[in-house]
C-alpha positions as CSV (number, residue, x, y, z in Angstrom):
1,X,0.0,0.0,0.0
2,X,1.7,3.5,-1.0
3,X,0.4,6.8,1.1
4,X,0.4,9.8,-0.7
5,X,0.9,12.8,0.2
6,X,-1.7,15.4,-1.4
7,X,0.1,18.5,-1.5
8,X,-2.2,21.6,-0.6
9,X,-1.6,25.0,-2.4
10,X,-0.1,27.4,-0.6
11,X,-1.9,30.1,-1.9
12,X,-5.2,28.6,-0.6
13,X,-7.7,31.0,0.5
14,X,-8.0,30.9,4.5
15,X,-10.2,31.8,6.9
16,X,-9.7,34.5,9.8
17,X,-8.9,32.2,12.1
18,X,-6.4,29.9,9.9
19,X,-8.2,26.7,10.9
20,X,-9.6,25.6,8.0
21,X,-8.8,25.7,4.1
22,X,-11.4,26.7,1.4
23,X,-13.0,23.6,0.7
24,X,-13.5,24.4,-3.2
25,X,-9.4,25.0,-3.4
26,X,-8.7,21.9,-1.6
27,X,-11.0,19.3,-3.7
28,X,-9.5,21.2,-6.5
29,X,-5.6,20.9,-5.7
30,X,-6.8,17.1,-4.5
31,X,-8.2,16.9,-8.2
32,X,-5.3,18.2,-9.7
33,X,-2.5,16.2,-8.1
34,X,-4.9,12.6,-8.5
35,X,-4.7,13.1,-12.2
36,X,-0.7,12.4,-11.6
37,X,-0.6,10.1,-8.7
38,X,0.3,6.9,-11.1
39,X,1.8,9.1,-14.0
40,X,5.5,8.1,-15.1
41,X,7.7,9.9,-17.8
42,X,10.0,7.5,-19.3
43,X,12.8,9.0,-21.4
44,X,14.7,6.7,-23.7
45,X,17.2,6.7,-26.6
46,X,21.1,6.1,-27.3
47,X,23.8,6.3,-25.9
48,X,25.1,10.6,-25.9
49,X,21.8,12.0,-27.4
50,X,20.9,14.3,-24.5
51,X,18.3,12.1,-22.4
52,X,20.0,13.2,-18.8
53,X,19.8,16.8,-20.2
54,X,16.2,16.7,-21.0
55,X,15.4,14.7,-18.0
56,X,16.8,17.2,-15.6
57,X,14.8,19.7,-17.8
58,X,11.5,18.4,-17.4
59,X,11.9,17.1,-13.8
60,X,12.6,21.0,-12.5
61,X,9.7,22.2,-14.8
62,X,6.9,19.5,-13.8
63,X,8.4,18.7,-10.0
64,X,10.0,15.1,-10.1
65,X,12.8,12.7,-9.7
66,X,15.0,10.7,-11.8
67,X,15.2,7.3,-11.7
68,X,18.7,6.3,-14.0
69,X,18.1,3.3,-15.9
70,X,21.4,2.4,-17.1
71,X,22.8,-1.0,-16.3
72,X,25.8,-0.1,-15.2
73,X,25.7,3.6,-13.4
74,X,24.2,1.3,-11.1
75,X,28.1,1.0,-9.7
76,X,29.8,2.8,-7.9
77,X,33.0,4.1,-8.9
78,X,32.2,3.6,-12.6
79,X,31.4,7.3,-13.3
80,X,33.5,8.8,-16.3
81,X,33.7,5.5,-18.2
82,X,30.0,5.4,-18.1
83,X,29.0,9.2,-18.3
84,X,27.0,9.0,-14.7
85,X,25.7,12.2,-14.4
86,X,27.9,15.0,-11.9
87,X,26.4,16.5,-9.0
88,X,26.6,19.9,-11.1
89,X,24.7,18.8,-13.9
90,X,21.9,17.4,-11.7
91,X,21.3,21.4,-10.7
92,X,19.3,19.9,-7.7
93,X,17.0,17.3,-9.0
94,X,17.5,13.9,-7.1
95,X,18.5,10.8,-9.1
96,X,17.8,7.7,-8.2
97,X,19.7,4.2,-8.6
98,X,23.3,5.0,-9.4
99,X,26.0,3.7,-7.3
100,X,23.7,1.3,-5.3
101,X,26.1,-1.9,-6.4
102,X,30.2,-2.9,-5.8
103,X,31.4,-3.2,-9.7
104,X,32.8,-6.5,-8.1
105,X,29.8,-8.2,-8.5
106,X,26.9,-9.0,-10.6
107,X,23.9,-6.8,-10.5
108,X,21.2,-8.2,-12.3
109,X,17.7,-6.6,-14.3
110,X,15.3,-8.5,-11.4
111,X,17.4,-6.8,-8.6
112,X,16.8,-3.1,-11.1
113,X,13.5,-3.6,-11.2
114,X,12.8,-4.6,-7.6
115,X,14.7,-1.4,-6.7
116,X,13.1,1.3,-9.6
117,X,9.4,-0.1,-8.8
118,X,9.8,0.7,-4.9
119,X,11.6,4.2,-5.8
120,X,9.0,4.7,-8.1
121,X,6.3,4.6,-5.9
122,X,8.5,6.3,-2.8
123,X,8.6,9.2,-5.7
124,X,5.1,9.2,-6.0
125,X,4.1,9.2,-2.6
126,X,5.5,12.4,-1.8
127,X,3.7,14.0,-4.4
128,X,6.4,14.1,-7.2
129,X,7.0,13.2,-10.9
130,X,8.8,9.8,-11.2
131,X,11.4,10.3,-14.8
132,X,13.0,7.1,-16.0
133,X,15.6,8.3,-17.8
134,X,18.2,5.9,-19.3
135,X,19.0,3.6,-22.3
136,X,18.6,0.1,-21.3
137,X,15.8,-0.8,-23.0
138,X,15.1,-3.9,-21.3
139,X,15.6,-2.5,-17.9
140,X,13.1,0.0,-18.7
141,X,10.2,-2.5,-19.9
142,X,10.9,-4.5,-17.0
143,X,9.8,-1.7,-14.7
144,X,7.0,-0.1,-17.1
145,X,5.8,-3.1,-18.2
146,X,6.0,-4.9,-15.0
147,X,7.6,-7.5,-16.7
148,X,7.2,-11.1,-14.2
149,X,11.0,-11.9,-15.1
150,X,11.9,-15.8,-14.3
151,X,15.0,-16.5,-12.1
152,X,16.6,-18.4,-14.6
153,X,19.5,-20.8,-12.4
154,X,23.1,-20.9,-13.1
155,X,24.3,-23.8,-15.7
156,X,28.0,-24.2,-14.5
157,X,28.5,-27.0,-16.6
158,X,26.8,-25.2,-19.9
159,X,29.0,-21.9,-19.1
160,X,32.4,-24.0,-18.7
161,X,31.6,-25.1,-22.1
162,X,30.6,-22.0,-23.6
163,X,33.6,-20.2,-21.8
164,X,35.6,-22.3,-24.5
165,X,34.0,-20.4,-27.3
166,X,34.6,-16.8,-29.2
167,X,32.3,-14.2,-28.7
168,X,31.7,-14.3,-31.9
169,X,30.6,-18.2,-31.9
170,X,28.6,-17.2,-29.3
171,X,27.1,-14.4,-30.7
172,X,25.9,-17.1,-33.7
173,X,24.5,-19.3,-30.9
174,X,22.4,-16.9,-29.1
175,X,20.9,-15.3,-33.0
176,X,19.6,-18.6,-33.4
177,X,18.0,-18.9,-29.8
178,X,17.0,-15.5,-29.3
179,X,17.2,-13.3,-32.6
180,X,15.4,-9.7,-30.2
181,X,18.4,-9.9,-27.5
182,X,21.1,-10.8,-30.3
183,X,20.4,-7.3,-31.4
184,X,20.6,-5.8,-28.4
185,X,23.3,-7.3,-26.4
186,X,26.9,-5.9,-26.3
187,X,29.0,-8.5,-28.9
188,X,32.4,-8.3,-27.6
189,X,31.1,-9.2,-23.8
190,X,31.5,-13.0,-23.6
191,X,29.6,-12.9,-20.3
192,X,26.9,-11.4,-21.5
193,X,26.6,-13.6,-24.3
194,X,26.6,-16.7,-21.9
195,X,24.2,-15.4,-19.7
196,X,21.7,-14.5,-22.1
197,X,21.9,-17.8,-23.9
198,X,21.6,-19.4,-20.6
199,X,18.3,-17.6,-20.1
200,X,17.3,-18.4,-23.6
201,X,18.2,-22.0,-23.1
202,X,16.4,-22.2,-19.6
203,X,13.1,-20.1,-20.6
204,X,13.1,-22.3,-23.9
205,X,12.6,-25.7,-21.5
206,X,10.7,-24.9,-19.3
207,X,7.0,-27.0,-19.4
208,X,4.4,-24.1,-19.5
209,X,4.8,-20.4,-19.7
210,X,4.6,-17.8,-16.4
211,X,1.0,-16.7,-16.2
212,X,0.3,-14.4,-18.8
213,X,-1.9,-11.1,-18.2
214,X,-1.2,-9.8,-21.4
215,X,0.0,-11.8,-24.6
216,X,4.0,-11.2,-24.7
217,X,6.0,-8.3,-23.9
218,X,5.9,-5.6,-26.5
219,X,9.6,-5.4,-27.8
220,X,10.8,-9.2,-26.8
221,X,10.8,-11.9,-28.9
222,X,11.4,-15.7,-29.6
223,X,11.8,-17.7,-26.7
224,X,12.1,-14.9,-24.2
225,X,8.8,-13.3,-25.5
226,X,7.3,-16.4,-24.9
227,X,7.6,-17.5,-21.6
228,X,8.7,-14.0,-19.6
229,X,5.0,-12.8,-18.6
230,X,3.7,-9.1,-17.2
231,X,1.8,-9.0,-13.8
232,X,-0.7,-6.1,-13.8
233,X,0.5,-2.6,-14.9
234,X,0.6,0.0,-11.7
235,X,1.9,3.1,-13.7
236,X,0.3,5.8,-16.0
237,X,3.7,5.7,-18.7
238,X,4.4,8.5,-20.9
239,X,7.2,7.6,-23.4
240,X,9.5,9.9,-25.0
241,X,12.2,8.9,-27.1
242,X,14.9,11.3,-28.4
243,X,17.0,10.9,-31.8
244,X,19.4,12.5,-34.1
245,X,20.5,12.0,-37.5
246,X,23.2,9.4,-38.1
247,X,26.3,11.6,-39.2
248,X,25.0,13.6,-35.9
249,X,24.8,11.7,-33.0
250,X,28.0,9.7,-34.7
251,X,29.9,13.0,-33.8
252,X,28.5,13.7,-30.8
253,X,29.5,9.8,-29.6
254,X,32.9,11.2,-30.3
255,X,33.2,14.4,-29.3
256,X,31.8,13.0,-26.0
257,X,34.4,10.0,-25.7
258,X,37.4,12.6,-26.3
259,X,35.8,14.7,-23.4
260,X,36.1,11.8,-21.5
261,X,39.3,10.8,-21.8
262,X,40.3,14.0,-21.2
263,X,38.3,14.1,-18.0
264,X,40.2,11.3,-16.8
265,X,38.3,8.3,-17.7
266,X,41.6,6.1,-18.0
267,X,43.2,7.4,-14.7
268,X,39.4,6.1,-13.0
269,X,40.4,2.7,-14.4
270,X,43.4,2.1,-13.0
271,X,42.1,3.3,-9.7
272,X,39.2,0.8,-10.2
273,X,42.0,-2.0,-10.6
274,X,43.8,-0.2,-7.5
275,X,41.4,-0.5,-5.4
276,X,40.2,-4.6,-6.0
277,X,38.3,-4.5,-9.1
278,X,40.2,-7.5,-11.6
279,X,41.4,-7.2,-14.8
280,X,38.7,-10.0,-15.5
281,X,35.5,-8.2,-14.1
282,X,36.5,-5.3,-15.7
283,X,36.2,-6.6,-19.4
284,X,33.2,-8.3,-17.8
285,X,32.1,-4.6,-17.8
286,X,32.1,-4.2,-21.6
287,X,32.1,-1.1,-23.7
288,X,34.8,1.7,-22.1
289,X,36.0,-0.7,-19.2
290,X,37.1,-3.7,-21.5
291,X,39.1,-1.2,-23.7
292,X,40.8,0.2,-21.0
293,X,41.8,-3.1,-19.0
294,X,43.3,-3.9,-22.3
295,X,45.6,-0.6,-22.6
296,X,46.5,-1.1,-18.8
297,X,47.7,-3.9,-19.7
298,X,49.6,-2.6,-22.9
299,X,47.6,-5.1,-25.2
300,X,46.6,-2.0,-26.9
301,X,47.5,1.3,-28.3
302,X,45.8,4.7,-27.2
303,X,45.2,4.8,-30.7
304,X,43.8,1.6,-31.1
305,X,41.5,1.8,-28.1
306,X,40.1,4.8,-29.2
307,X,39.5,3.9,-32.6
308,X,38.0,0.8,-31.5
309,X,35.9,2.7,-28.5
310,X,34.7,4.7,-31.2
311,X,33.4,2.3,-33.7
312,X,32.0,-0.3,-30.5
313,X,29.8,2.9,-29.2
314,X,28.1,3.3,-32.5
315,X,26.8,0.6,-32.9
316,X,26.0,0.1,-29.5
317,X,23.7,2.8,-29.7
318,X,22.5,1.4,-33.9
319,X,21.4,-1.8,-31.4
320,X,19.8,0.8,-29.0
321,X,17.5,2.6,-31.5
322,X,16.8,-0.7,-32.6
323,X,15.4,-2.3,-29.3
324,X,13.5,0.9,-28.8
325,X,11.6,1.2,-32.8
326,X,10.1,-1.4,-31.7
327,X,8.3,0.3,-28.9
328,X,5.2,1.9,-31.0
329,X,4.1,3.7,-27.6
330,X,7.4,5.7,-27.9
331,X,7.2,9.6,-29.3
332,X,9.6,10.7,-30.5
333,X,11.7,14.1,-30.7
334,X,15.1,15.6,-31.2
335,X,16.9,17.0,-28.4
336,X,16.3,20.7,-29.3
337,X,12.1,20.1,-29.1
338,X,12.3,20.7,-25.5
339,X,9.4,23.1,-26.0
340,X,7.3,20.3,-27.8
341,X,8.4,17.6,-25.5
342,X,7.2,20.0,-22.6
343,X,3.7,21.0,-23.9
344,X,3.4,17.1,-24.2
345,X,4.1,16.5,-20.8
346,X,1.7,18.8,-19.8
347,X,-0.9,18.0,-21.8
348,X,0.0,14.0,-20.0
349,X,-0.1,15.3,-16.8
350,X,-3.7,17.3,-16.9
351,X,-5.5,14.3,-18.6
352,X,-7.4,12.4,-15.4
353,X,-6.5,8.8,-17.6
């Protein structure tokens, strides 16, 4: 059961005495705030288009919070590498759900979503405008969706024999067992890989389905589609999706690594390794942190890693947009509509359904 807090105006007209509020401005504040009290903005898209920006736009213009959905500004310490969001460029709006985990371990999407749903409605209870704002898509339908996600048990003896494999191989294997996450997943993370086709390979045998209350999730498919089910939706969603042109956000992918880099992104690596994280986990990590356990190591060039980094974000965020098209409830803008994308949050947020 959430409590919520119905916030009273405090321009309401009192009596001389200051023991009771107009009645008429109360029901009408009342009104005004229930039309919101299960109403969720969710603002998706790649990797460097401008979602934190917009986020902290919105949230100081309609009252809310943001909870991060990005699967791994979830750990603490991994803050250049990943782009977490400074304390400056928050400007005073609270984010949720970064650095809740040790990079040393595993933190999975049913522990994200256990965390986001409870935040959610903690955000909602006091009156505010929950903002998922992130670019894990599947993180994000999890929560929205409700998605009922199956605790899929470890295979040691299918990951010792997987292990043996390129990602590559692997890659091939999990196409043909789950085409949806194929797309999504990040292709040079053998963990990842093995994981997911672990899920696929567990979901894919299991005797009958999760209980279903709607037919499949909207953007899975094959096997995962299947037999993942969605308990009853709680929240009023509002998506938003932003996008640039190709040759445009391909720039701004790599003005934004330079920045980082320059920021100190390879010193906060060997820190990480300083202070316990492995070599190993670090790859684990993918993207930025597998590229720069491999310079540390001097199995690479600055050049190189760069270069690669480069090239690996890109079409991280191709796979991102294409996860998300999928999503036909998604609207979608450019970064520069904020004026568009505020009128429709608005309009969102006045409509009683």
């Amino acid at each position: 059961m959430v409590l919520y807090i119905i916030p009273v105006l405090s321009n309401s007209r009192e009596l001389e005495n200051d023991e009771f509020v107009d009645k008429h401005h109360m029901e009408a504040s009342f009104e005004k705030y229930m039309r919101r009290a299960d109403k969720i903005i969710i603002i998706a898209g790649p990797t460097a288009v401008g979602k934190s920006t917009l986020a902290v736009k919105i949230a100081k213009k309609f009252g809310g919070e943001i909870v991060s959905a990005d699967s791994r500004q979830v750990y603490r310490g991994l803050n250049i590498g990943t782009g977490k969001i400074t304390k400056k460029e928050m400007c005073g709006v609270p984010h949720h759900l970064l650095d809740v985990a040790s990079p040393r371990r595993r933190f999975s999407v049913v522990e994200y979503q256990k965390l986001a749903r409870q935040k959610i409605k903690d955000v909602l209870s006091m009156g505010k405008l929950p903002i998922i704002c992130g670019g894990a898509g599947f993180y994000i339908e999890a929560v929205a969706d409700n998605v009922a996600l199956p605790d899929a048990p470890p295979n040691e003896k299918l990951r010792a024999r997987l292990r043996k494999e390129t990602p590559e191989t692997l890659l091939n294997l999990l196409m043909k067992l789950d085409p949806a996450r194929a797309e999504n997943i990040d292709r040079k993370n053998p963990r990842r890989l093995i994981r997911a086709i672990e899920v696929a390979r567990s979901l894919g045998s299991v005797p009958s389905p999760l209980p279903l209350q709607h037919s499949y999730v909207p953007c899975l498919a094959g096997r995962q589609a299947r037999n993942v089910g969605m308990s009853k939706k709680e929240f009023n969603v509002l998506w938003i999706g932003l996008t640039l042109p190709p040759a445009e956000l391909k720039r701004k992918i790599a003005i934004r690594l330079f920045a980082r880099i320059r920021k100190g992104m390879i010193q906060e690596a060997r820190r990480l390794h300083k202070n316990g994280l492995s070599w190993k986990r670090m790859e684990e990590l993918g993207l930025e942190y597998r590229h720069l356990a491999r310079y540390l190591r001097n199995k690479t060039s600055k050049l190189e890693m760069t270069d690669k980094l480069q090239t690996e974000i890109w079409r991280y965020a191709k796979r991102q947009l294409t996860w998300f098209k999928r999503n036909r409830r998604i609207r979608w803008f450019q970064p520069n509509q904020t004026e568009e994308i505020k009128t429709l949050v608005k309009n969102f947020l006045s409509k009683s359904k």
